[in-house]
N, C-alpha and C positions, 0 to 999 in steps of 0.2 A: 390833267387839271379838271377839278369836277366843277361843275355847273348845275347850280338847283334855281328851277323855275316853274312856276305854277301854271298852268292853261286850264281853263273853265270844262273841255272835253281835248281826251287825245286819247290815244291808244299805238298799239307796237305791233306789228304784225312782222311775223319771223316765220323765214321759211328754211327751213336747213334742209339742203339739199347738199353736204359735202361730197366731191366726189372725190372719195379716196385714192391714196395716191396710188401708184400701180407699185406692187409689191416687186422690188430687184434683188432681194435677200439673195438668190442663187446666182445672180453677175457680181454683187459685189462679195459673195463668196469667194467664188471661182478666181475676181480681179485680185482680192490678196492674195489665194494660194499661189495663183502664176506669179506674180509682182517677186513673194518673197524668195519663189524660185528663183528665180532672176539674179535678183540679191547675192544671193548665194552663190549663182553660176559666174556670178561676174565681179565679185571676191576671189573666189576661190582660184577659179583662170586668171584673174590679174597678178593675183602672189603669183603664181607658176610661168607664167609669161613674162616677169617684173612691166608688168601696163599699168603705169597710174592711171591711164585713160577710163581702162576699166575698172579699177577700183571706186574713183569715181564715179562713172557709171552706176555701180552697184550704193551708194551714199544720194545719187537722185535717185534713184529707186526705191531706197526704203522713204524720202521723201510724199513718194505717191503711194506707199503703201500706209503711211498714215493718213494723207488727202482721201483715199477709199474708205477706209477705218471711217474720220467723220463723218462722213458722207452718209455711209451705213447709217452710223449712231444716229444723225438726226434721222434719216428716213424712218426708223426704228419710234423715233421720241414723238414725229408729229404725229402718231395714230393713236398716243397718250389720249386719256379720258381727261377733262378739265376738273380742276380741282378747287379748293375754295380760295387757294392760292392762284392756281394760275387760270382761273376764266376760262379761256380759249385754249386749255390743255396747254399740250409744248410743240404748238405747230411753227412756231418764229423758229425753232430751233432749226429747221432746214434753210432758213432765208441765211441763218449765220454760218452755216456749210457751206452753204455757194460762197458768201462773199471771202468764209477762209483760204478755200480751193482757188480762188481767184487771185488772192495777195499772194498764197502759197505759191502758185504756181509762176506770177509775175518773180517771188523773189528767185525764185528756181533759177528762172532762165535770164536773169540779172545776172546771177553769179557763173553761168554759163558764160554768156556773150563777155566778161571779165575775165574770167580764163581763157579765153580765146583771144585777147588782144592782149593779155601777157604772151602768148603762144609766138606773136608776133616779133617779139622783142627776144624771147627766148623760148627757142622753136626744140619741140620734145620727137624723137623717132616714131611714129608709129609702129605698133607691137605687129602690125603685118593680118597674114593671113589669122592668127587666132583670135584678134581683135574685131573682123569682120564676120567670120562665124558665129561667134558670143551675140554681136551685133543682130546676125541675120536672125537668131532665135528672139532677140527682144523684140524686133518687127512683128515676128507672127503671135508672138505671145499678147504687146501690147494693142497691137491691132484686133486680133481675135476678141481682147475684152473691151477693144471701144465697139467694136457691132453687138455686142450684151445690152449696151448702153443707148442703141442708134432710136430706137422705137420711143424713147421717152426725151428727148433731149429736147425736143419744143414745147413739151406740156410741163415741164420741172427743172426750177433753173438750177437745183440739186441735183438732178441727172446730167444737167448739160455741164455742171465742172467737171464731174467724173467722165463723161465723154471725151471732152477737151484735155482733160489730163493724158487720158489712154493717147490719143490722138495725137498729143506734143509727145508723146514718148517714143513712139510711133517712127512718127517725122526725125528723133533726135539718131532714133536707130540705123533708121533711113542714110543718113547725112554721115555716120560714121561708117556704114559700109562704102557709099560712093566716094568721102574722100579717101578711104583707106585703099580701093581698086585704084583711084587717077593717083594717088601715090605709089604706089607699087608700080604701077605702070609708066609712071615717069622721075619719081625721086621730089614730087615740087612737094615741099615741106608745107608752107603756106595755105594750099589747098585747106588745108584741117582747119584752122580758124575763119576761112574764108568761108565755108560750109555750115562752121558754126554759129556765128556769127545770122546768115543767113538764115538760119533754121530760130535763132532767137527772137528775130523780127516776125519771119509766121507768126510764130504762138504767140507773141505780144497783139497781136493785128488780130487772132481770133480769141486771144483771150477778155479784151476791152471792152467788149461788149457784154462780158458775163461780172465784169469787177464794176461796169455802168448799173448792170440793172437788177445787182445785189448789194449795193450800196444804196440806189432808191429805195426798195423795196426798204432794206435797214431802219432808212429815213419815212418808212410808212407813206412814199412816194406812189402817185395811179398806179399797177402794175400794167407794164408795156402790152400792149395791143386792146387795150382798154380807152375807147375814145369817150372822154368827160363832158365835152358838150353835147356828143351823140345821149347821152344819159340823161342829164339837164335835158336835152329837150323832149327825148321819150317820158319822163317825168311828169314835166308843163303841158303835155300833151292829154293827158290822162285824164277820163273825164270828170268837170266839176273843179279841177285844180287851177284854182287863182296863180300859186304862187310856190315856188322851191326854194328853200334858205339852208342854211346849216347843212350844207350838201359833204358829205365825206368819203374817196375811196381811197380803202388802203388792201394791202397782204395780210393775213395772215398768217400764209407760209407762202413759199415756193408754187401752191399748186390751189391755193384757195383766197377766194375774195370777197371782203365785207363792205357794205356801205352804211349809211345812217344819212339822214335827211327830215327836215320840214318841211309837209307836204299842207298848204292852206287850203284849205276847202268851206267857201265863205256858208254854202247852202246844207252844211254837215257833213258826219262825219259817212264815209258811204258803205261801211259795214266790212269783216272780216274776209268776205268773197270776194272782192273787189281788190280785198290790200293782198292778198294771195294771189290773186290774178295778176296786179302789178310784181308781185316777187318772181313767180313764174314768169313772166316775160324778162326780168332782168337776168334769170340764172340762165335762158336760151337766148336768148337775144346778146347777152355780154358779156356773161361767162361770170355772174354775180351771182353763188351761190348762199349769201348770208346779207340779209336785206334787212336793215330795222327801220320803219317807216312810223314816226309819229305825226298825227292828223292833227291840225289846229284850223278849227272855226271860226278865231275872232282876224281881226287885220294884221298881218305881218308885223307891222310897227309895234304890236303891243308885247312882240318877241324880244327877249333880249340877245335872242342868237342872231336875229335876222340881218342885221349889217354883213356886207361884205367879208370884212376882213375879222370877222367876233369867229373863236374858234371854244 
């Protein structure tokens, strides 16, 4: 929604300091090429074995081999140049990969912990020792491309699906080797959805906090570790500043953060050094590297932004 209002002096001072994202082209290389091996390895041994287990297996698999795919694609789209169309380039486009990889991922293991408690009522053999082999290689395979992933997964909530993906798959490989050993070892059927089941509850418990804070972000919500009254008050702090109205912080991707605000300054406006100096300290101080500051020298009230709740 646009908003046109006049002020007697004001001015914008903008400091672009984006720090680009860290470039993972070669992990999420590497995560498809393994993934769709995988695929493959656990098709092919499930025909030969008759393992629905692993067939399935190999159908969540190509699952995460499209969640990497997007993931790619947006890491690929926010480094886009902005255009007359899109402003701020196509940097949202990573906040919308997290929050796919996040639903994706919950429906995954929805339909997981579902077939598991069919398992219960109509309980299927385990394929045995070939089931746990195929198994053991998804471990290393899927684990080897969540540590691709480890160095970025605090700073990009984009990195942290594809983390958590590798990581649930990981854990799922995990769960099908150990119930496949305690069934060999004793014949208990039930193990396997007990296992399963169990492994669905993990990734639900680490996945909810990446479906929480790529649905904010969505919603142009603070991004997380961003404290807003610490802001507001380094702001009011700032010398000659009466007063802070029209305070805004949102995402614009995964790994970058903008603000806007009205900043009063009854005794003028205090020149372009100053409003650079305030930007600079937001983009170290809070991790706000795209600051747009409009000065106003007359009283707040003659704002129309300035009420609380006026967006």
């Amino acid at each position: 929604m646009a908003h046109t209002h006049a002020h007697d002096h004001h001015d914008h001072g903008h400091h672009h300091h984006s720090h680009a994202p860290a470039d993972f082209g070669f992990a999420f290389g590497v995560g498809i090429t393994l993934n769709i091996a995988i695929v493959i390895l656990s098709f092919v041994f499930g025909v030969i074995g008759h393992s629905m287990a692993l067939i399935a297996d190999a159908g969540h698999n190509l699952s995460d081999v499209l969640g990497l795919v997007m993931a790619w694609v947006a890491s690929v789209l926010v480094k886009r140049a902005p255009s007359q169309r899109f402003t701020y380039g196509l940097r949202g486009s990573s906040i919308l990969a997290a929050l796919f990889n996040a639903v994706f991922l919950l429906v995954a293991t929805g339909a997981i912990a579902l077939e598991a408690i069919q398992r219960f009522f109509h309980p299927e053999p385990v394929a045995g020792k070939l089931v746990m082999i195929v198994a053991a290689i998804g471990i290393v395979i899927n684990a080897g491309t969540a540590m691709l992933f480890l160095r970025g997964r605090n700073d990009d909530l984009n990195i942290k699906g594809a983390f958590l993906h590798m990581v649930g798959d990981a854990a799922i490989s995990f769960g099908v080797v150990l119930a496949g050993l305690v069934i060999l070892m004793t014949g208990w059927q039930w193990v396997d959805p007990v296992v399963s089941i169990g492994i669905a509850l993990v990734i639900v418990a680490g996945t909810w906090s990446l479906l929480r804070d790529s649905l904010s972000m969505t919603l142009q919500g603070v991004p997380p570790g961003i404290d807003l009254p610490a802001v507001r008050a380094f702001l009011e702090k700032c010398p000659g500043v009466c007063a802070i109205h029209d305070l805004h912080v949102w995402p614009m991707s995964t790994t970058e953060t903008a603000l806007t605000c009205h900043m009063v300054i009854l005794d003028g406006h205090p020149g372009d050094e100053a409003l650079h100096k305030i930007s600079d300290e937001l983009r170290h101080r809070f991790g706000i590297p795209h600051a747009t500051i409009q000065v106003e020298v007359t009283d707040a009230a003659n704002c129309a932004l300035a009420h609380e709740h006026a967006v």
